[in-house]
C-alpha positions in Angstrom: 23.9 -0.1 -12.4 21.3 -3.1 -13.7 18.1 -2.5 -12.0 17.0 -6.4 -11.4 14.0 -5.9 -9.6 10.9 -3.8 -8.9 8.8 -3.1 -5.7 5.3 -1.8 -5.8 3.5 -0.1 -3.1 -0.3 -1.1 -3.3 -2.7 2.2 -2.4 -3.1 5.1 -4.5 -0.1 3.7 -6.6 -1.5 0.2 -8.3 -4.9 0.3 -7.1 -7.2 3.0 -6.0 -10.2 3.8 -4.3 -13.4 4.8 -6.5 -15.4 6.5 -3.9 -13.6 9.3 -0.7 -12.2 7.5 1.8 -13.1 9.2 4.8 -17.2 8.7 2.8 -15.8 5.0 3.2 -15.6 5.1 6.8 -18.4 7.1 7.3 -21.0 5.0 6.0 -19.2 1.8 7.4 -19.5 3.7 10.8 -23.1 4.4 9.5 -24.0 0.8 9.3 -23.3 -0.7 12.6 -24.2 2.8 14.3 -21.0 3.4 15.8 -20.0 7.3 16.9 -18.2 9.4 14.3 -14.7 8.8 13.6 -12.4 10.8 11.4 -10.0 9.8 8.7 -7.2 11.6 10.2 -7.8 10.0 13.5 -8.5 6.1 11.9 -4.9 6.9 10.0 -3.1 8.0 13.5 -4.2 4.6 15.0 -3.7 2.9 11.8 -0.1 3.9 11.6 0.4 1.9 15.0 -1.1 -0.9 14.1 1.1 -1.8 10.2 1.9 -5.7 12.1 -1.3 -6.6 13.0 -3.7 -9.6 11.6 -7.0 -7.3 11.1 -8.4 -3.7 11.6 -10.2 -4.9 15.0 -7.3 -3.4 17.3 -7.5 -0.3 15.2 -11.2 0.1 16.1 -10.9 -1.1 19.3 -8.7 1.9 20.3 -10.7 4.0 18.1 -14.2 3.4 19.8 -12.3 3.4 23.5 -11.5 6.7 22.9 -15.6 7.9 22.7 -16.4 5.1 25.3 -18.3 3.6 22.4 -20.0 0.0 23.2 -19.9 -1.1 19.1 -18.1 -4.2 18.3 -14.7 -3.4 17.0 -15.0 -6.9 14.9 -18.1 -5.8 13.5 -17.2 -2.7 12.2 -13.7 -4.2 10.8 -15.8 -6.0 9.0 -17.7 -3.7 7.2 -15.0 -1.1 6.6 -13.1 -4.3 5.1 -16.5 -4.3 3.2 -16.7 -1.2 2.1 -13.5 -1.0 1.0 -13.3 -4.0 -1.3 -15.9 -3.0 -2.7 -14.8 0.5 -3.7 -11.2 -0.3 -4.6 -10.3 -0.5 -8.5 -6.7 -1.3 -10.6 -5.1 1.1 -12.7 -6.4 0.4 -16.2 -4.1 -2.3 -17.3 -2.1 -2.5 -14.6 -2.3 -6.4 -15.3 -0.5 -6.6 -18.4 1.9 -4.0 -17.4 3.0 -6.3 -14.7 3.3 -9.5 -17.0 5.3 -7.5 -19.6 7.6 -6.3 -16.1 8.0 -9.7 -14.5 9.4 -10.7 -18.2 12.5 -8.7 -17.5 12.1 -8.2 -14.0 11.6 -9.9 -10.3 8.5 -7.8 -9.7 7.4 -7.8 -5.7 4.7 -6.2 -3.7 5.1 -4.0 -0.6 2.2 -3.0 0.9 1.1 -1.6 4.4 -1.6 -2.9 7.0 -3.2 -5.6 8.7 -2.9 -9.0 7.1 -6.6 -9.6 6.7 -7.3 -6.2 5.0 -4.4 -5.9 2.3 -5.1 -9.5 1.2 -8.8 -9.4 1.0 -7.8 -6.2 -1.4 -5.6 -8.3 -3.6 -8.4 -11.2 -3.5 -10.6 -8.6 -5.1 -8.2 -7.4 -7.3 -7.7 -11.0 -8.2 -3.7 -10.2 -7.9 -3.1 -13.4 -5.4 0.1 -14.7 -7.8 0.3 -11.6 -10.1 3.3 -10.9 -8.2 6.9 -12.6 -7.9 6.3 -12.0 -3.9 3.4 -10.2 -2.5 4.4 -9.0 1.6 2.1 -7.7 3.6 3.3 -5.8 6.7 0.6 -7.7 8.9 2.8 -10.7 8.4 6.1 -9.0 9.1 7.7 -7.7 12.1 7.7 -4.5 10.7 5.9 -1.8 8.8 6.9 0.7 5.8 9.2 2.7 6.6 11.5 0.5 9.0 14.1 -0.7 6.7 13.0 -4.0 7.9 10.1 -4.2 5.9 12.0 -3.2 2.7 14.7 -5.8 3.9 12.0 -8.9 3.9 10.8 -7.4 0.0 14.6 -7.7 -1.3 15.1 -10.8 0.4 11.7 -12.3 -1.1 12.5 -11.1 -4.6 16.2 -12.4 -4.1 17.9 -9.0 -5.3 20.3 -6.7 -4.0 19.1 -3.4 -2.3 21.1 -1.2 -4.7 19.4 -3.2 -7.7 15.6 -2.8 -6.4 13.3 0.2 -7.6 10.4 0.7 -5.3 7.5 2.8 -6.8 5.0 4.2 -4.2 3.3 7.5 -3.8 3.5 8.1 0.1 6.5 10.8 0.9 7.9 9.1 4.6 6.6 5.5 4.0 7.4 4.5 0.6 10.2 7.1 -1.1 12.1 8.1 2.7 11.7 4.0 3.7 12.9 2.7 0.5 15.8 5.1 0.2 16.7 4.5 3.8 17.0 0.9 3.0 19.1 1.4 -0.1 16.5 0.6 -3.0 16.5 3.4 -5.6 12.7 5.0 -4.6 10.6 6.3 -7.5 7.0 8.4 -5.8 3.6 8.7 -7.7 1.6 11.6 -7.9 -1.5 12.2 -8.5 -3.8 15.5 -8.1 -4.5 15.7 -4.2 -1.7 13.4 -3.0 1.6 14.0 -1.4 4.2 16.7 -2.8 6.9 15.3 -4.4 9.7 13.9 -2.9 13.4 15.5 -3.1 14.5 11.6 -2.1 13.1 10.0 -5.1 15.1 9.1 -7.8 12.2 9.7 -10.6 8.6 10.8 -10.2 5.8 10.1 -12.1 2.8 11.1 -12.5 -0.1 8.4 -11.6 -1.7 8.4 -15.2 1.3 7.7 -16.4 2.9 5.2 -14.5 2.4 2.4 -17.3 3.6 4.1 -20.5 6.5 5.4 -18.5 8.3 3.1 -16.1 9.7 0.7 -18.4 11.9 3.4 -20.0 12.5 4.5 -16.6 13.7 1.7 -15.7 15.8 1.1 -18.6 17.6 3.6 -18.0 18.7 4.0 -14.0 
């Protein structure tokens, strides 16, 4: 087998946050005095919402459910905020995706609303570090319908069976890659998701640059 291409999930696998997440959404609930809302709950509504254009029908359902009055624009808006601005590249991630796209169609799979994930890759300044970046708030589909996978190998012009994807998240990234037929490698990092009997490889997070290539080489 020739591996000719490689997919990258984008959160907690290429880029990660710098301050707790659900401190992230508290203090963006903070500022426009909204009630409290809990990670676990923002990530149940979240998971419905992968097609969407922007985090306001996320917050929407959010504040219905505690009759809340709060703009749900308002506070998309400042999570959005909040986020960019806590939100940081692996240390030289950059470089590591030049050398890849050398040898490799190198592609971008990443889940959310359309305004969210691309204001994070403005920030990142990773607008064209990519041979195709795809945002599941521009698709018809989110990670892990095979779909999604299906637009990344279609936008990188390679076969399934020829496509690594490397993400960290057990069901949306290793179990939607592998049911799609790319070859799924997981990232782990201290706190994150156990690993993955699916993958092919895993790897741990701080040493996703140094090892990949040679990983690669050799599936």
């Amino acid at each position: 087998m020739t591996i000719t291409a490689v997919g990258f999930d984008l959160d907690e696998t290429l880029a990660v946050p710098t301050r707790d997440r659900t401190a992230i959404l508290a203090d963006a609930v903070e500022t426009v005095d909204a009630p409290p809302l809990s990670r676990e709950s923002y990530l149940r509504v979240h998971g419905r919402n992968l097609t969407r254009e922007s985090r306001t029908p996320i917050f929407a359902d959010l504040l219905a459910e505690h009759d809340a009055e709060t703009d749900p624009e308002t506070l998309a808006r400042v999570y959005r905020e909040e986020i960019a601005d806590a939100i940081a590249p692996l240390e030289g991630v950059e470089s590591f995706i030049e050398r890849l796209r050398e040898r490799y169609r190198v592609g971008l799979l990443t889940n959310g609303p359309q305004m969210a994930q691309r204001d994070k890759l403005r920030t990142l300044g990773w607008a064209d570090a990519f041979d195709a970046s795809l945002v599941t708030g521009e698709l018809d589909a989110g990670k892990p319908d095979p779909a999604a996978f299906e637009a990344l190998v279609d936008a990188l012009g390679s076969d399934p069976g020829e496509t690594v994807y490397v993400g960290d998240d057990v069901d949306a990234d290793i179990a939607g890659a592998s049911d799609a037929g790319l070859l799924a490698v997981q990232v782990t990092y201290d706190g994150g998701p156990e690993p993955s009997p699916r993958a092919a490889a895993h790897i741990p997070r701080e040493r996703l640059i140094a090892d990949l290539p040679d990983l690669l080489a050799s599936l």
